[in-house]
VMD Tcl script that draws the C-alpha trace (Angstrom):
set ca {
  {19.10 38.82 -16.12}
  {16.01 41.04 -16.16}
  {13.59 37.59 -15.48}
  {15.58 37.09 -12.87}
  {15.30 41.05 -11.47}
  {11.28 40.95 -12.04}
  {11.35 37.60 -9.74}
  {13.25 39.31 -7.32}
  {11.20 42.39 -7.01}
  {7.93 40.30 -7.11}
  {9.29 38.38 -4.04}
  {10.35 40.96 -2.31}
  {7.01 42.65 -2.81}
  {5.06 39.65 -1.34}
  {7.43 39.96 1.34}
  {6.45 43.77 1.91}
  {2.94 42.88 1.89}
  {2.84 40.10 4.34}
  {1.71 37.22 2.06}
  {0.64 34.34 3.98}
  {2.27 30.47 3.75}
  {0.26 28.37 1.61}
  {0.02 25.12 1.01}
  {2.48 25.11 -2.11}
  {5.14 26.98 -0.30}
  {4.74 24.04 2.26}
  {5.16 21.10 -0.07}
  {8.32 23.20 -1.56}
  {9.80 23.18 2.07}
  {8.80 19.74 1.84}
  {10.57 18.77 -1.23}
  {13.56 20.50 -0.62}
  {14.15 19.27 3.04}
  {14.42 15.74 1.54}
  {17.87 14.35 2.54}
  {19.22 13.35 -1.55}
  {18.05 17.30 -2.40}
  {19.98 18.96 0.26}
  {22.67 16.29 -0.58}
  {22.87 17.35 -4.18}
  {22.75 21.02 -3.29}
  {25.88 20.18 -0.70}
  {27.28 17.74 -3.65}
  {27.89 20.55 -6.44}
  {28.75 23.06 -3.96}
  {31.62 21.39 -2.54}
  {32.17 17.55 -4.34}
  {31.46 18.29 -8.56}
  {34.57 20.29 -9.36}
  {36.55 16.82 -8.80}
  {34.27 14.09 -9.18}
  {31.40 15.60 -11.65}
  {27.70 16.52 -11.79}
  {26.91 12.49 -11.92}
  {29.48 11.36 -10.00}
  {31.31 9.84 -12.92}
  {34.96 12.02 -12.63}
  {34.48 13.85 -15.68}
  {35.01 17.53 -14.06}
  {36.65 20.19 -14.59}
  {39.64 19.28 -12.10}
  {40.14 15.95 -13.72}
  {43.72 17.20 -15.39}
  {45.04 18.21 -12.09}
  {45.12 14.70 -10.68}
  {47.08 12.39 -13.20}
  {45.56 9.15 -13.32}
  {43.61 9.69 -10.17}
  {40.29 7.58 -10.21}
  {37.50 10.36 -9.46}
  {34.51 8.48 -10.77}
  {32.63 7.40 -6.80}
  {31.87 3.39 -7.86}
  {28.68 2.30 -6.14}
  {29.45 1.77 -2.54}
  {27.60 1.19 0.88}
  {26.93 4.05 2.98}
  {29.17 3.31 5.56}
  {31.71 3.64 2.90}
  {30.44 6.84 1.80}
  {30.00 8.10 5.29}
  {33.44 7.25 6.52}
  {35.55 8.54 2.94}
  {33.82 12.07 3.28}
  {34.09 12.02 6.98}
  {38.11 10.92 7.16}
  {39.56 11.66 3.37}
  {40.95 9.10 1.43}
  {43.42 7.39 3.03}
  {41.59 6.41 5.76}
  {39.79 3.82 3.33}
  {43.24 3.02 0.85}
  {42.19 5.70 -1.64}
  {43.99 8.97 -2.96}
  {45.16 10.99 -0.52}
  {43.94 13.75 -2.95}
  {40.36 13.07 -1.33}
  {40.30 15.30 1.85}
  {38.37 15.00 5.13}
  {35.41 16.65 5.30}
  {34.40 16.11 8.80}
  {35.68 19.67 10.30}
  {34.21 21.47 6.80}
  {30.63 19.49 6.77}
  {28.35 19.18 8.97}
  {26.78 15.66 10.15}
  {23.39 16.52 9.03}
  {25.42 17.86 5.41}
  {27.46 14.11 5.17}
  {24.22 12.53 5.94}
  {22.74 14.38 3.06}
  {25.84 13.51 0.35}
  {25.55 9.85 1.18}
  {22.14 10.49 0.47}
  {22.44 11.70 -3.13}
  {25.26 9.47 -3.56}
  {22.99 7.18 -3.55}
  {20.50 8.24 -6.83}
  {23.65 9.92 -8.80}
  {23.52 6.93 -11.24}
  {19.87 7.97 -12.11}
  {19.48 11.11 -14.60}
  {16.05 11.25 -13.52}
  {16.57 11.82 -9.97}
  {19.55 13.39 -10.59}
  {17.07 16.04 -12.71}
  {14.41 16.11 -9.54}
  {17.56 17.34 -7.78}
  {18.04 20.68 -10.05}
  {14.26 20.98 -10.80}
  {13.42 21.34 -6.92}
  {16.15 23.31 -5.95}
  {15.19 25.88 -9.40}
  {12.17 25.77 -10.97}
  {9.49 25.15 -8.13}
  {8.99 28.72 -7.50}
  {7.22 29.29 -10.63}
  {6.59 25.41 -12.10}
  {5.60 24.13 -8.60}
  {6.36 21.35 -6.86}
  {4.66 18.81 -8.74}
  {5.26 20.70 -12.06}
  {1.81 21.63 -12.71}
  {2.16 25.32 -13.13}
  {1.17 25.97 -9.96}
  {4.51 27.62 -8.06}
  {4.43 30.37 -5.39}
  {4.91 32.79 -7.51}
  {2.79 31.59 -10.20}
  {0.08 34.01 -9.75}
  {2.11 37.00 -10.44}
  {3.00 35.86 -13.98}
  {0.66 36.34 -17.39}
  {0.81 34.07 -18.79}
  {1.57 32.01 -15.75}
  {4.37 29.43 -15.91}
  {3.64 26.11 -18.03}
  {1.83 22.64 -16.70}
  {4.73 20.83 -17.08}
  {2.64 17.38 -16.32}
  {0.42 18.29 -19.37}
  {3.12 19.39 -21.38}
  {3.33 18.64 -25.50}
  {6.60 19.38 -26.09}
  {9.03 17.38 -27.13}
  {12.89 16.79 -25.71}
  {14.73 18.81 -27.63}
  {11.90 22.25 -27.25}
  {12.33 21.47 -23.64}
  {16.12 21.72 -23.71}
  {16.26 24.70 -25.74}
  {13.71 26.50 -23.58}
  {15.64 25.60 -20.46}
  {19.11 26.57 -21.96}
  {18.50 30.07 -23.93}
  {15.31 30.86 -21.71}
  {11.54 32.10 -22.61}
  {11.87 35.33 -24.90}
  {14.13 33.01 -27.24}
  {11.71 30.57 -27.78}
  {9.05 33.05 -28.40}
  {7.37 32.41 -24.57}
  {7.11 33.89 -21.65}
  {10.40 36.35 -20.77}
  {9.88 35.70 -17.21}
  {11.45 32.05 -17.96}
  {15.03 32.54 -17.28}
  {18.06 31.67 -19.13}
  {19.37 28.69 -17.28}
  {21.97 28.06 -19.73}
  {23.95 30.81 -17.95}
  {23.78 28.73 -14.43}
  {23.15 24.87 -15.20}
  {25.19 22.52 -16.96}
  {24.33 20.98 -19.91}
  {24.38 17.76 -18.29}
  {21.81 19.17 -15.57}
  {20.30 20.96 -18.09}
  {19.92 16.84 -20.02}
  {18.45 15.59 -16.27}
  {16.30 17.71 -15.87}
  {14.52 16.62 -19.21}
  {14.53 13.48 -17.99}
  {12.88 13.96 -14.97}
  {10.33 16.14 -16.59}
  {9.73 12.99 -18.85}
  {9.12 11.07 -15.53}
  {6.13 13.38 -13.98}
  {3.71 13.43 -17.45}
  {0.31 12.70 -17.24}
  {-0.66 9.92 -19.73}
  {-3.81 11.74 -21.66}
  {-6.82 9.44 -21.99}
}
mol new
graphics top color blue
foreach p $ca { graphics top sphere $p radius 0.5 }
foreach p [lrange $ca 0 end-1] q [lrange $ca 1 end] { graphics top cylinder $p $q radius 0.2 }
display resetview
């Protein structure tokens, strides 16, 4: 909690002082107005208590439903579109599945169908949670070089040059900085991700390494 207090206060203090855009807080706009990472954002908000963080039905709501099939099967978009848009029923499913066209936007379906689309992939999955958490500090591209990297010492880790392993990576992520002996400024993200966001993550980390000559 107190990582997250100092962020706040530092960006509220470039705020004060009129910082100018730059060209990482562009490529963060960027990255997040990409249609599967507003999809994944609207996804978890509104879709992963039934059907899961991949998609697969194992949630938290699973119990509720009998034997209720809420694992989403690979499907066209114009499947996709029209079962968020009109419920279940209106394709033969569970009438458990509710319409979402008075609650969602078009632009917000759009999105879902969108990250319904790369939910099979842990890696892009795990681009989903790293750009919509960690690009403030990590940047964009991972490289250390966030928004508010400058206001950190030391400043947040190259990511793309990074010689950890899995498992240090996990643990960082999930009990924070100070644990691992690092920077305190690194948040606990144990406290807000799941583990299984938490996994995807790693894996897209794995995915944006720079092979050393």
């Amino acid at each position: 909690m107190r990582a997250k207090k100092l962020l706040m206060i530092a960006m509220l203090g470039m705020v004060a002082t009129g910082a100018s855009a730059t060209d990482d807080q562009a490529d963060v706009k960027a990255a997040q107005s990409k249609p599967a990472i507003r999809g994944g954002i609207v996804f978890k908000t509104y879709c992963a208590l039934c059907h899961g963080i991949r998609a697969d039905g194992a949630s938290k709501a699973t119990k509720l439903y009998g034997n209720a099939a809420l694992d989403i099967k690979p499907r066209s978009p114009e499947y996709y579109d029209k079962i968020i848009r009109k419920g279940g029923p209106a394709v033969g499913k569970s009438p458990y599945m509710p319409p979402w066209e008075d609650e969602l936007s078009n632009e917000q379906i759009s999105d879902v169908v969108a990250y319904l689309g790369i939910t099979g992939d842990s890696a892009h999955r795990g681009e989903v949670v790293f750009k919509t958490n960690c690009v403030l500090c990590h940047g964009v591209k991972g490289d250390g070089k966030g928004r508010a990297s400058v206001l950190f010492n030391p400043p947040p880790a190259n990511l793309t040059m990074s010689d950890k392993n899995d498992d240090y990576k996990r643990m960082i992520i999930t009990m924070g900085g100070a644990a691992m002996g690092r920077s305190p400024v690194m948040p606990v993200w144990g406290e807000q991700l799941s583990a299984q966001e938490i996994e995807d993550v790693v894996a897209y980390l794995r995915t944006i390494l720079v092979k050393q000559p």
